[in-house]
C-alpha positions as CSV (number, residue, x, y, z in Angstrom):
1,X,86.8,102.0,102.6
2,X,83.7,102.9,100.7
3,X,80.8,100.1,101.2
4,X,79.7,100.7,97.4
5,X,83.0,99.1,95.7
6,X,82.0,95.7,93.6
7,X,84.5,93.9,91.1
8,X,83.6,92.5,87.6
9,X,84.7,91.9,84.6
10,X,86.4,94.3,82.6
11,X,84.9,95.7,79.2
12,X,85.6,97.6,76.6
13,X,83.4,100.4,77.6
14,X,86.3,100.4,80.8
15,X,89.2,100.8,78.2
16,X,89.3,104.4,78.6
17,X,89.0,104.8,82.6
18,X,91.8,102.1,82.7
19,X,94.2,104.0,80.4
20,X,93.5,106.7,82.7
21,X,94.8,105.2,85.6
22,X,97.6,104.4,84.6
23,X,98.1,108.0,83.2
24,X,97.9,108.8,86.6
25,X,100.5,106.8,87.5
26,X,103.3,107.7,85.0
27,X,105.9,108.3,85.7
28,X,106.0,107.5,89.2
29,X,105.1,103.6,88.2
30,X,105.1,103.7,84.5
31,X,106.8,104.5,81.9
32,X,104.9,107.1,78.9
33,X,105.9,104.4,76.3
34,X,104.1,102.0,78.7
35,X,100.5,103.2,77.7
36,X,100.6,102.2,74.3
37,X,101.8,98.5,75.3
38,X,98.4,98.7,77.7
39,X,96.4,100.1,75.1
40,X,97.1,97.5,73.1
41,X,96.7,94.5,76.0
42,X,93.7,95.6,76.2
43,X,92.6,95.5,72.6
44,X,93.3,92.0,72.3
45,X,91.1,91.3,75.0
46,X,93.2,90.9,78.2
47,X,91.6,87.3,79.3
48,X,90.9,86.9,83.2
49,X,90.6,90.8,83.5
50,X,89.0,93.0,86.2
51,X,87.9,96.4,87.2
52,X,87.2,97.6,90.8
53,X,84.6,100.0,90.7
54,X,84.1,102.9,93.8
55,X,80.7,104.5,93.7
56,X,80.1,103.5,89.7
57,X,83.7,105.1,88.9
58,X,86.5,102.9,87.4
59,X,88.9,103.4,89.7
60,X,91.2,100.2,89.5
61,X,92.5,97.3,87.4
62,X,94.0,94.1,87.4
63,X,93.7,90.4,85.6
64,X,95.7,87.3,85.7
65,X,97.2,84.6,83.0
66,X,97.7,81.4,82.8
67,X,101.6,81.0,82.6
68,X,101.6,76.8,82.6
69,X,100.1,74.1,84.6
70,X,101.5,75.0,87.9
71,X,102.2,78.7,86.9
72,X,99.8,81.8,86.8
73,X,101.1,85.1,86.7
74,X,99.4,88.8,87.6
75,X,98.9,91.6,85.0
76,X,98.4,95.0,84.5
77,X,97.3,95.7,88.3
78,X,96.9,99.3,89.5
79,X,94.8,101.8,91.4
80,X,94.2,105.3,90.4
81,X,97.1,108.0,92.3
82,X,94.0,109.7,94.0
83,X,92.7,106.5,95.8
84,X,95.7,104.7,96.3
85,X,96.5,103.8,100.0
86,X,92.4,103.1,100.5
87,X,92.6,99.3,100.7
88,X,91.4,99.1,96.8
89,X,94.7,97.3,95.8
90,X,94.7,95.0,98.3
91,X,90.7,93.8,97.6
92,X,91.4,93.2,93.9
93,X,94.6,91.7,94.4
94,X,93.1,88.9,96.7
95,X,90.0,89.0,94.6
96,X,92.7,87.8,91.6
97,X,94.2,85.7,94.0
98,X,91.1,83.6,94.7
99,X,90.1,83.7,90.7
100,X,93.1,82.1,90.0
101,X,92.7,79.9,93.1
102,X,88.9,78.2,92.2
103,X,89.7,78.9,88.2
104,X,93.2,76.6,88.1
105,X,95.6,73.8,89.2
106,X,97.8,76.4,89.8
107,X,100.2,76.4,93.0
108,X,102.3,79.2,92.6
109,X,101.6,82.8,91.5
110,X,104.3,84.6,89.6
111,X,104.4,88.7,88.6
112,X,106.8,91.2,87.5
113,X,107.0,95.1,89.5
114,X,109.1,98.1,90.6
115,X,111.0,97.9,93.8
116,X,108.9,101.1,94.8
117,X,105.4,98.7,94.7
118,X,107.6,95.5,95.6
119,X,106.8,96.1,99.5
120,X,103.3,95.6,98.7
121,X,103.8,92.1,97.5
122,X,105.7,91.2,100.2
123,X,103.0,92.3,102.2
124,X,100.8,89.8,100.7
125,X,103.2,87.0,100.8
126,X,104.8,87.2,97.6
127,X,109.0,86.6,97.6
128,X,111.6,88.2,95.7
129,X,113.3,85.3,92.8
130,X,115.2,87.7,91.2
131,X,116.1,91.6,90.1
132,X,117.1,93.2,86.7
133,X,118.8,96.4,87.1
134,X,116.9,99.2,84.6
135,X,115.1,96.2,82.9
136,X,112.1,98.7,82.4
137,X,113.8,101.3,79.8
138,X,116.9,101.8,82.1
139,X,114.7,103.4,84.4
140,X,113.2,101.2,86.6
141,X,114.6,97.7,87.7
142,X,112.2,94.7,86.8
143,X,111.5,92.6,90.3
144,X,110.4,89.3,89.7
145,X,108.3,88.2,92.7
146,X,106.5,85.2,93.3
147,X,103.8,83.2,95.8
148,X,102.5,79.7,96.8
149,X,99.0,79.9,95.7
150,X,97.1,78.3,98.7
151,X,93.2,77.4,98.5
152,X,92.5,80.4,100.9
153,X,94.5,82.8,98.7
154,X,91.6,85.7,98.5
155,X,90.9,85.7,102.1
156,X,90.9,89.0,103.7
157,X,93.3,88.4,106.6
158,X,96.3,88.5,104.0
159,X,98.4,91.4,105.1
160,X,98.8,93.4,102.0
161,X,98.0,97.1,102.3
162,X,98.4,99.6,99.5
């Protein structure tokens, strides 16, 4: 992995380079209709929201909510096709991890994927609660996946890969 990646804050000057990457993942991971539901996520100003930037480029994204007191759920996470299997996925998603971690009382981490990105979840400890059969416009089934948040959750030793 590239020793010039850093993570911060997403703005809007990133709206562009995240639409992108998600373009470049449609329709392996996405749906088409699902870029105007991002577009839109991210005109209301997403909240807890990140980029991951390799050598100045935008080349992932990724944020968190605040579901309920115990609760906080992942959003909108993805790498670019081109750099996918690099180890970028893995660094944002235990940079979210820890935000959520030092920023909450939450114990428990909660997202919703595709049962071709499912393995990397498992990967990082997440477990499957539940599966809705072509819950994502009949094409892909909606997997409901979820974690105990631990104190350590960023640490680098958890064994997602992407």
């Amino acid at each position: 992995m590239s020793p010039d990646i850093s993570i911060r804050p997403y703005e809007r000057r990133d709206r562009d380079a995240c639409l992108e990457i998600l373009r470049t993942n449609t329709p392996e991971f996405f749906l088409p209709s699902d870029l105007g539901d991002f577009a839109g996520f991210l005109d209301r100003g997403p909240g807890p929201y990140f980029v991951l930037e390799e050598g100045g480029a935008v080349v992932a994204c990724g944020g968190w909510f605040q579901e309920d007191g115990e609760t906080a759920g992942l959003s909108w996470g993805m790498v670019v096709r081109s750099r996918q299997g690099k180890g970028l996925g893995k660094r944002l998603l235990h940079f979210r991890l820890a935000a959520i971690a030092s920023a909450t009382g939450a114990s428990r981490v909660i997202l919703q994927t595709i049962p071709e990105v499912e393995g990397f979840f498992r990967g990082a400890g997440f477990e499957v609660t539940a599966v809705e059969p072509g819950a994502y416009g009949g094409v892909f089934d909606r997997v409901r996946m979820e974690r105990v948040l631990t104190r350590d959750a960023g640490r680098a030793s958890d064994s997602a890969e992407r």
